[in-house]
VMD Tcl script that draws the C-alpha trace (Angstrom):
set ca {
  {76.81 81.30 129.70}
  {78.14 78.07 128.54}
  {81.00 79.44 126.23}
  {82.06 81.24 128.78}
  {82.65 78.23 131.64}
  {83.92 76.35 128.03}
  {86.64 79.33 127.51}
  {87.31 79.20 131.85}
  {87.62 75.77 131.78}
  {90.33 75.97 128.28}
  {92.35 78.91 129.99}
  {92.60 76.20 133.24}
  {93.92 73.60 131.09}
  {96.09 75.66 128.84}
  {97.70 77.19 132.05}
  {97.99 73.87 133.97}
  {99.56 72.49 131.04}
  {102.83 74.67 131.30}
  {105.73 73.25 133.29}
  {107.73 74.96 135.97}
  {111.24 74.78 135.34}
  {113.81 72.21 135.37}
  {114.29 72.58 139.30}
  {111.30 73.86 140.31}
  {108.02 73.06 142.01}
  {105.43 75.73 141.40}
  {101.61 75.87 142.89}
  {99.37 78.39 140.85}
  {96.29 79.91 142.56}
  {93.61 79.77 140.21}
  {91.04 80.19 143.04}
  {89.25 83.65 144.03}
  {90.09 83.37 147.38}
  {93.46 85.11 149.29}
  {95.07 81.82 150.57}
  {98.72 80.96 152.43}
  {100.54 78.28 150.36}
  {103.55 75.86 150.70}
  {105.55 74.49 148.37}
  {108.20 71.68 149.74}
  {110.85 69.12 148.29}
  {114.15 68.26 149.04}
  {113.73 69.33 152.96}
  {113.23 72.67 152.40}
  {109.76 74.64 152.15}
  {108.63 78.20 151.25}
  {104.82 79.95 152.00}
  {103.73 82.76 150.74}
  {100.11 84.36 150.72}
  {98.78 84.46 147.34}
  {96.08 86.29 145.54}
  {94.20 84.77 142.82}
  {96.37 84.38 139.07}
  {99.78 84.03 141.37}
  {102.06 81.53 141.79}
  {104.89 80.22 144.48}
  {107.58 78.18 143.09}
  {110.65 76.74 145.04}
  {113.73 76.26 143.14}
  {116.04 73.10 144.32}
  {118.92 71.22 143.13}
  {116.66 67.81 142.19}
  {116.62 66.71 138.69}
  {112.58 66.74 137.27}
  {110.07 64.14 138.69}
  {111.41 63.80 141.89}
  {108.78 64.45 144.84}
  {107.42 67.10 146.23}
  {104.12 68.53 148.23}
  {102.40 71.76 147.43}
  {99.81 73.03 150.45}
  {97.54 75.41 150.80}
  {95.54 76.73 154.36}
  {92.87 78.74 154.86}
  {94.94 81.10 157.60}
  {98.23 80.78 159.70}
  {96.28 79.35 162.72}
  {94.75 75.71 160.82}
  {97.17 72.83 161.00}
  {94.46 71.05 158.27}
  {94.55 72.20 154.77}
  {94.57 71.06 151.76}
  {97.89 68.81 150.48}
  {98.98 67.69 147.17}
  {101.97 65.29 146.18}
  {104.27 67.00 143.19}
  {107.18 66.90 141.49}
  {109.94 68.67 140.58}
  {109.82 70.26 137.19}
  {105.71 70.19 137.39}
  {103.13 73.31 138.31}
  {100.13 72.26 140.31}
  {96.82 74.50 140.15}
  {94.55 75.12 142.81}
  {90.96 75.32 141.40}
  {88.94 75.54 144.63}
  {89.59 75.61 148.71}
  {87.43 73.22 150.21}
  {88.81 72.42 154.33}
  {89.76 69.06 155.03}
  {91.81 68.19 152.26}
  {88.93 68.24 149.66}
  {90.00 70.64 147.38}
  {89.76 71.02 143.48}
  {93.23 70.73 141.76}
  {93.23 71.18 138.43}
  {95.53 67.95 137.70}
  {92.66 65.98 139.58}
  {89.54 67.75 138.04}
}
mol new
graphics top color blue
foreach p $ca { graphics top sphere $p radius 0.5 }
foreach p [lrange $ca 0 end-1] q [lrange $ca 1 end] { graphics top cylinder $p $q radius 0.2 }
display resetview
């Protein structure tokens, strides 16, 4: 049992660890859940439901490191989820959905 949360918790970090490119902002679901996520920067913003393993990226014309949010909701009706400031250039990793903004990101975990 504990190798295998050891060999989980190296395939989080070994994913989380790999950019998005140059002009991109990616979020990765790595929850088991079915959630809608948003990925925004530069005044534009894309959502897409994903299933757990896939990832929404938004492609835009700023250079890496500038800002950006990544979202994700529980359905299309809740105005509270959970938000995360990005950058361009980065991937961000959702771990767990917890409502209210108190969910596990991999870059915070």
């Amino acid at each position: 049992m504990r190798l295998s949360v050891y060999l989980v918790t190296t395939a989080l970090s070994i994913v989380a660890a790999v950019p998005a490119a140059a002009g991109e902002t990616c979020v990765k679901n790595a929850s088991q859940e079915h959630r809608l996520f948003a990925v925004e920067a530069e005044g534009d913003r894309i959502s897409r439901w994903l299933k757990a393993g896939e990832t929404l990226c938004l492609r835009t014309t700023r250079e890496p490191g500038r800002r950006a949010v990544v979202s994700v909701f529980e359905h299309t009706e809740v105005i509270e989820g959970c938000s995360r400031l990005s950058a361009t250039g980065e991937l961000e990793t959702l771990i767990r959905y917890v409502d209210f903004d108190r969910c596990a990101w991999l870059s915070n975990s």
